[in-house]
NUVO-943506 format. One line per 5 residues: number of its first residue (from 1); their letters; for each residue z, y, x of C-alpha. Coordinates in pm, 1 decimal. Example, Ala and Ser with C-alpha at 12.3 -4.5 7.8 and 13.67 -1.06 7.14 Angstrom:
% residues 2
1) as) 780.0,-450.0,1230.0 | 714.0,-106.0,1367.0;
% end
This chain:
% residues 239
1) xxxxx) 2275.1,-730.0,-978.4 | 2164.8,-1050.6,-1118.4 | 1807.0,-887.7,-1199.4 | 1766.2,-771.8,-862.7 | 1829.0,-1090.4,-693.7;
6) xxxxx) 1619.4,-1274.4,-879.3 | 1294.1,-1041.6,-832.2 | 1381.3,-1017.1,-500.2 | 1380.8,-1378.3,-416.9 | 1111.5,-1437.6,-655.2;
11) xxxxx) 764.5,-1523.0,-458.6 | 545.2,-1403.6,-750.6 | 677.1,-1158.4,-1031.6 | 500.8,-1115.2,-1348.4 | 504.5,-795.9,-1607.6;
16) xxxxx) 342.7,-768.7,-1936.1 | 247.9,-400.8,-1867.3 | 214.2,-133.5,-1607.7 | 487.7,25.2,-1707.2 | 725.1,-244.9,-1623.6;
21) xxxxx) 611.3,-327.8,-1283.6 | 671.8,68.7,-1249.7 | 1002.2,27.7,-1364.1 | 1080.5,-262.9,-1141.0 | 976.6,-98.7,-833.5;
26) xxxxx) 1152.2,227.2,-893.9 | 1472.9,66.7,-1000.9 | 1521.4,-251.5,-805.0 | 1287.1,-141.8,-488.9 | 1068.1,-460.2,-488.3;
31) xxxxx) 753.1,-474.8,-279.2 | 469.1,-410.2,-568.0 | 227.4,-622.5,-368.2 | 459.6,-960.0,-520.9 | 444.9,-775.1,-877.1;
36) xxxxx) 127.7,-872.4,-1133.0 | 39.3,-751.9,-1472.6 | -64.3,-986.5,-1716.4 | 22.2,-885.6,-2106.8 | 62.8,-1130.3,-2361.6;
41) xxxxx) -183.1,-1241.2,-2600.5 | -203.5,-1258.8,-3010.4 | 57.6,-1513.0,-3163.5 | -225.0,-1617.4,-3408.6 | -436.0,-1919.3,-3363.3;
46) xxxxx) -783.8,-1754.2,-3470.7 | -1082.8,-1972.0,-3511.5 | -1280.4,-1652.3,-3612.9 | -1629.4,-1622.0,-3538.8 | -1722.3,-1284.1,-3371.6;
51) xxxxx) -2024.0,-1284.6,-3617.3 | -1786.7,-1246.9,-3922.2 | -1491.7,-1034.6,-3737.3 | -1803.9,-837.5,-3683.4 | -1919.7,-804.9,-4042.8;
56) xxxxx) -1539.3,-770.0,-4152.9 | -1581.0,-443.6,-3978.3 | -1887.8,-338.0,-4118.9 | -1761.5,-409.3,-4493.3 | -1473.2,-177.9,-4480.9;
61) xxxxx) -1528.4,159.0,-4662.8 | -1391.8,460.4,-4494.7 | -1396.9,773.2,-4722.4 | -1128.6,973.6,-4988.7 | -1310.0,781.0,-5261.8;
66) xxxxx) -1214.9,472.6,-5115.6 | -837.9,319.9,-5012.8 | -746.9,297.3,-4678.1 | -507.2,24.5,-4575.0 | -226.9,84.6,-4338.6;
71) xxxxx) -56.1,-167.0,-4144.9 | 286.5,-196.8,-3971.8 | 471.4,-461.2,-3831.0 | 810.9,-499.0,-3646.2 | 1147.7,-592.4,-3736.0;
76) xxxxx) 1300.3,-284.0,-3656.6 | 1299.3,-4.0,-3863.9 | 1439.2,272.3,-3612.7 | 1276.1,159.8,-3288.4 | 988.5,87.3,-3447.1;
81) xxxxx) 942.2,446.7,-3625.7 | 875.7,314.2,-3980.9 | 991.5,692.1,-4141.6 | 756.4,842.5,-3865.1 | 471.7,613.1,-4029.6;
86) xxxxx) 542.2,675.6,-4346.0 | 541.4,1054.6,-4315.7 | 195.4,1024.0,-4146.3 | 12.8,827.3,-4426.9 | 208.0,1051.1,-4671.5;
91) xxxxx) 19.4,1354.1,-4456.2 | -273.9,1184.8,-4521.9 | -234.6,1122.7,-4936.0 | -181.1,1493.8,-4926.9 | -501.4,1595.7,-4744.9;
96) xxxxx) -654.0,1381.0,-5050.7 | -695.0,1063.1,-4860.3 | -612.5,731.5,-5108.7 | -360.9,603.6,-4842.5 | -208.7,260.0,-4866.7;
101) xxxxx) 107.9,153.8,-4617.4 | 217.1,-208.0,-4595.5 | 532.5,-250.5,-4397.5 | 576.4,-625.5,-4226.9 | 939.0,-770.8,-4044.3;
106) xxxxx) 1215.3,-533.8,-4175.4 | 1272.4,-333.3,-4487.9 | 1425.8,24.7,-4520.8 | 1779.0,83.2,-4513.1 | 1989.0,131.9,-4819.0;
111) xxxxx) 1965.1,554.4,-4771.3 | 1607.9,563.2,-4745.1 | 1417.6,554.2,-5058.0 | 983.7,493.6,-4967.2 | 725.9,636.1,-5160.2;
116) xxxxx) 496.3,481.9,-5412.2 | 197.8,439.6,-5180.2 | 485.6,174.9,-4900.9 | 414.0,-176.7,-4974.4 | 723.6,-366.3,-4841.8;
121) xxxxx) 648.3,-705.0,-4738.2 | 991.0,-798.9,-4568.1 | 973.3,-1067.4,-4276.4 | 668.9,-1298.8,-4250.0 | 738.2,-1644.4,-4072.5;
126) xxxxx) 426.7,-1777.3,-3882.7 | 614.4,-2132.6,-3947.6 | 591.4,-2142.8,-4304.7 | 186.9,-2169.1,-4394.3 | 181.3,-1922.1,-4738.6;
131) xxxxx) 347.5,-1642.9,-4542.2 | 167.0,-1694.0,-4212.1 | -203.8,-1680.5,-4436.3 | -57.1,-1370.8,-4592.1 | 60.0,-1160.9,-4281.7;
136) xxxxx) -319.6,-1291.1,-4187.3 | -452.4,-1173.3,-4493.8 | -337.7,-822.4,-4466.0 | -448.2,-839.6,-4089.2 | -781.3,-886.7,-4253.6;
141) xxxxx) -759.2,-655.3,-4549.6 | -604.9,-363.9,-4320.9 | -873.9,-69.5,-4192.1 | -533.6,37.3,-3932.3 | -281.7,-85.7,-3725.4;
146) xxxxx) 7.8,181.0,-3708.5 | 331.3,145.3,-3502.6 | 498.6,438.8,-3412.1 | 748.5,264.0,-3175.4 | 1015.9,475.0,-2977.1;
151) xxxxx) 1049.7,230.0,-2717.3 | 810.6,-100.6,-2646.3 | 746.0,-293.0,-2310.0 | 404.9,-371.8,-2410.2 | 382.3,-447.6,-2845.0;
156) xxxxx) 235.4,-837.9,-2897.4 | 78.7,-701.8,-3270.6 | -115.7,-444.1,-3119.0 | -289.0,-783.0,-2969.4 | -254.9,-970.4,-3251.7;
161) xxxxx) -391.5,-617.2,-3441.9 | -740.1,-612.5,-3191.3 | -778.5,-990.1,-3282.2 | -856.7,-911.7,-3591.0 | -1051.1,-655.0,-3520.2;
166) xxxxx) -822.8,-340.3,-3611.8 | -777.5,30.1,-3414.7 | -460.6,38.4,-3355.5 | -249.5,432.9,-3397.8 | 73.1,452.8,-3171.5;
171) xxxxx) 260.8,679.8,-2931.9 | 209.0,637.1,-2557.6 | 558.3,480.4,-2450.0 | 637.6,232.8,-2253.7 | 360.0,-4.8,-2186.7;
176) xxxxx) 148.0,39.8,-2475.7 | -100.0,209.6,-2329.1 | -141.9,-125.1,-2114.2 | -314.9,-290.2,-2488.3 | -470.2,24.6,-2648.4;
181) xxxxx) -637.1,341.5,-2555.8 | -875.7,624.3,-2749.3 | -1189.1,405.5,-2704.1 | -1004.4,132.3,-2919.3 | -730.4,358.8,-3136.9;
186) xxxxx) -560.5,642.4,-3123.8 | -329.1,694.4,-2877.2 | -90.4,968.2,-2919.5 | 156.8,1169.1,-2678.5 | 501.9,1086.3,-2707.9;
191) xxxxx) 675.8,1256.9,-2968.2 | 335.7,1457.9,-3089.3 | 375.2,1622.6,-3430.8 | 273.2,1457.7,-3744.5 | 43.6,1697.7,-3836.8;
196) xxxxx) -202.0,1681.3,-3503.0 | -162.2,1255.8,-3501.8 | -288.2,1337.0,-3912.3 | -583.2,1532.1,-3749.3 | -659.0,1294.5,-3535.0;
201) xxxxx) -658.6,1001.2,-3780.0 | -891.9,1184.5,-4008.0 | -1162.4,1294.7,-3712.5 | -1209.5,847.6,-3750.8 | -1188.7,894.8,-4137.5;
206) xxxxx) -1475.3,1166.3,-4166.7 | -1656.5,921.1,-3938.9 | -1734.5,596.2,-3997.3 | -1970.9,521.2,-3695.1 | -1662.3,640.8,-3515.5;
211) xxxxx) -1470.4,378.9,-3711.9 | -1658.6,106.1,-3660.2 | -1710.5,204.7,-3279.0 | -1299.9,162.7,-3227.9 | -1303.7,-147.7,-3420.4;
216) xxxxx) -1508.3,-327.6,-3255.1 | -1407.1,-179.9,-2900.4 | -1073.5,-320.8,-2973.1 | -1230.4,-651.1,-3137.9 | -1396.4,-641.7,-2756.2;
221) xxxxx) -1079.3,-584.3,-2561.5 | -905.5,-876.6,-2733.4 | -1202.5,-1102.7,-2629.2 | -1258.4,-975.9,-2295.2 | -922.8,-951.8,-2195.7;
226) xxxxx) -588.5,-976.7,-2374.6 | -632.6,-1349.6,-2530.7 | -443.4,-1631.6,-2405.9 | -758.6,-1830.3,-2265.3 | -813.0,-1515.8,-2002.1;
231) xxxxx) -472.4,-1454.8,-1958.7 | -380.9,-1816.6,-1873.3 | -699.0,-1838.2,-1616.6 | -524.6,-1508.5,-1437.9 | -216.9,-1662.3,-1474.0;
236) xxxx) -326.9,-1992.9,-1262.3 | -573.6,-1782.7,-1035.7 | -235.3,-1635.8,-907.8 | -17.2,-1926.4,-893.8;
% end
């Protein structure tokens, strides 16, 4: 009741994603001419040169002689689909990829046991200086982003993820599609089976033109449009 009096007598109404202004209009019947969408940025301060995000790219190896780094970040371990990760990259080890998982905000609970190749990081505060440069240092190290999120109104890391320069792997709910798509990741149907996201993931690993194209597509979609500079100058255009 309380939601739909306020959007109602709200002027201007602002959603992070498509699929929240869809939501609002289906469930609270609001005009969608009122309604914008403007997502949220990276919650990292970058002072990165597009030169060396550029070269970052170009550095990273893609091939079975060579580790790949997996990353994945959120605080919870059921919405965010941490055993549906760690299946995939274990998919992966078995098709004789050397696949590395680092797992960022939350740690497994006490009746799940990870395998050798899950690097448990715990919760990284961007407050305290050591652990913010490390979260940004496996940002950096990382050749994926991979959340495999049941539920997510639009996903701030797979910003923060295309800041740095990453593809980003997830399953089309909710509103990520508004941050990442196939030219920049892989973007997966919603509960598609491990074994045809593994297919897909390795069609980038056998190619590393491929590789580098989503990289820096994503690299480009976090300049171009979901940083706080642009989003702000929307924001104001609007107001």
């Amino acid at each position: 009741m309380l939601d739909s009096l306020a959007l109602k007598k709200a002027k201007k109404i602002f959603y992070t994603s498509t699929y929240a202004k869809k939501n609002a209009i289906k469930k609270y019947s609001i005009n969608k001419k009122k309604i914008e969408v403007i997502p949220f940025g990276s919650n990292f301060e970058l002072n990165f040169k597009q030169k060396n995000i550029i070269k970052n790219i170009i550095s990273k190896k893609i091939s079975k002689k060579n580790e790949i780094k997996f990353l994945s970040i959120g605080v919870d371990w059921y919405r965010k689909g941490m055993e549906d990760t760690i299946n995939i990259i274990s998919l992966l080890n078995q098709k004789g990829y050397k696949c590395s998982l680092s797992i960022v905000g939350c740690n497994p609970p006490k009746n799940i046991k990870t395998l050798k190749f899950v690097k448990l990081f715990g919760y990284l505060s961007k407050e305290i200086k050591s652990q913010k440069n490390k979260l940004k240092k496996l940002y950096i190290d990382s050749h994926f982003f991979i959340l495999m999120s049941k539920a997510e109104a639009l996903g701030v890391v797979f910003n923060e993820a295309s800041s740095f320069g990453l593809p980003s792997i997830a399953p089309n709910v909710g509103g990520i599609s508004s941050v990442i798509d196939d030219k920049c990741g892989i973007l997966v149907d919603k509960n598609e089976k491990h074994d045809v996201i593994v297919n897909k993931i390795s069609k980038v690993l056998n190619n590393r033109e491929l590789y580098q194209k989503k990289s820096i597509a994503s690299y480009s979609r976090y300049q171009n449009k979901n940083n706080w500079n642009i989003i702000i100058k929307k924001l104001l255009k609007k107001i």
